[in-house]
C-alpha positions in Angstrom: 1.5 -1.5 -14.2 3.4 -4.3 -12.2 2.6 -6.0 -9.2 6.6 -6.2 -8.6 8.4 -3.7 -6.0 12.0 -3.3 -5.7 12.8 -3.1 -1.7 15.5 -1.1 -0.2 18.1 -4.0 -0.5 17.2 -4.2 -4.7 15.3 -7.3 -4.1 12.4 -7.8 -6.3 8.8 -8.7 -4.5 5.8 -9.9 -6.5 2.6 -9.0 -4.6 0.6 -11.5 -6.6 -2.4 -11.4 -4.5 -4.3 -15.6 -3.9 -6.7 -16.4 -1.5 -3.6 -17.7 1.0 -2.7 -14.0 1.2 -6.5 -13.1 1.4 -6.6 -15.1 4.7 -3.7 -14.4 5.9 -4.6 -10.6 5.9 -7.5 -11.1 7.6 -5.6 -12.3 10.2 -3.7 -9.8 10.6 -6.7 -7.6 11.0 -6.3 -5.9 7.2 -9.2 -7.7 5.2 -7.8 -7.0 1.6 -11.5 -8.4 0.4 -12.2 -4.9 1.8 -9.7 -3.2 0.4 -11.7 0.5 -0.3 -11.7 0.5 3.4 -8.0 0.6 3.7 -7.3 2.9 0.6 -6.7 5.9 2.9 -4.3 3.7 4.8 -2.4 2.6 2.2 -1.8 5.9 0.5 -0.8 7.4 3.9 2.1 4.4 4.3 0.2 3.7 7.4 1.3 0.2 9.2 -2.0 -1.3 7.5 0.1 -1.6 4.5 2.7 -3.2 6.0 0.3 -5.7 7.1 -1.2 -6.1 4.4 1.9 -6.4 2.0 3.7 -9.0 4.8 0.2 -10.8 4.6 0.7 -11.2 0.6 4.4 -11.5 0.1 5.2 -13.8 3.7 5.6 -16.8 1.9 8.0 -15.5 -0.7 9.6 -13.7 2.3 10.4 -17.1 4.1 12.0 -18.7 0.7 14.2 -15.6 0.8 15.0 -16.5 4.5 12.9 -13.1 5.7 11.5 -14.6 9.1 9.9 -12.0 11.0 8.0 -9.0 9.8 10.2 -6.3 11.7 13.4 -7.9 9.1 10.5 -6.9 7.0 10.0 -3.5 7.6 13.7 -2.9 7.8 13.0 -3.7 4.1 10.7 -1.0 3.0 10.6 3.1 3.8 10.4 6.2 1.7 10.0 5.7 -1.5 9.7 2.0 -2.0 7.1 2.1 0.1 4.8 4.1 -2.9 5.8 1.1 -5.3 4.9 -1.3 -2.8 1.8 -0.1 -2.5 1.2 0.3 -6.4 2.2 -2.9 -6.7 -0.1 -4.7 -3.9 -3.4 -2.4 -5.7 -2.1 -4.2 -9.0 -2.1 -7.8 -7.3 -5.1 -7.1 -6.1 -7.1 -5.6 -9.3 -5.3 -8.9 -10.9 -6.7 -11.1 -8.3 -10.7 -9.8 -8.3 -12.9 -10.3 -11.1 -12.9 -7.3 -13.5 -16.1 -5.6 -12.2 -14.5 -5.3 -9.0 -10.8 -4.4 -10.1 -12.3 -1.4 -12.1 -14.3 -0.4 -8.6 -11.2 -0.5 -6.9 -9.3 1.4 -9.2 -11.8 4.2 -9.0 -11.8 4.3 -5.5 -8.0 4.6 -5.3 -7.9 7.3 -8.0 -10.5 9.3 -5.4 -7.9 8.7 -2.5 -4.9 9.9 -5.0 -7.1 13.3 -5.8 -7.9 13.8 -2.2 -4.3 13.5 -1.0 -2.8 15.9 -4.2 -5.8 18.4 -2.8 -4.7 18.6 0.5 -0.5 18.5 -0.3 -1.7 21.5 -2.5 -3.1 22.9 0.3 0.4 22.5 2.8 2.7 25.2 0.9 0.0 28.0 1.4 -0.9 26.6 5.1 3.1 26.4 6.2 4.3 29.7 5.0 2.0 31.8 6.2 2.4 34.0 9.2 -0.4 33.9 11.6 0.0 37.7 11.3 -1.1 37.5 7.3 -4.2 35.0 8.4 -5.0 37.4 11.1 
């Protein structure tokens, strides 16, 4: 797998993960040292990935003249967003040793079941009739 994205505009983002990034994510209130935490997060496109990728790619952002986050998130919806986040769980099984990265991996393959259990669920849930549940 890459740790590269393509954004909405076709520019290319490596989310090659250092202990910069690390920081700055804490700051930001996503710790990606605790990354399992934020697995749920992340697969749900919930603003803790946005964070957390803005935490890891801001510098890159700023070379590309990318100033605030919100220019940002104009960046990334949809779609891209799913390869952003596959890329930022690359950087970041890159970045730990390989103990960890192989922990993390596992944990994120959990989250991926969960979700496909529950979307399999949706279909069944939204077509039926409270008549037919009744």
């Amino acid at each position: 797998m890459d740790s590269a994205f393509i954004d909405g505009t076709g520019s290319r983002w490596n989310c090659r993960v250092t202990w910069a990034a690390i920081r700055r994510s804490q700051a930001a209130g996503v710790d990606l040292t605790k990354v399992e935490e934020y697995l749920g997060d992340f697969y749900r496109c919930s603003p803790n990935l946005i964070d957390a990728l803005w935490s890891v790619l801001e510098p890159a952002c700023k070379e590309q003249g990318i100033r605030t986050l919100a220019e940002f998130e104009e960046r990334v919806s949809g779609e891209v967003l799913e390869g952003a986040r596959d890329a930022l769980l690359e950087g970041l099984r890159d970045f730990f040793p390989k103990g960890r990265a192989i922990l993390i991996q596992a944990a994120a393959n959990d989250v991926e079941k969960q979700l496909r259990a529950l979307y399999v669920q949706l279909p069944k849930q939204s077509t039926e009739s409270p008549e037919s549940s009744a």
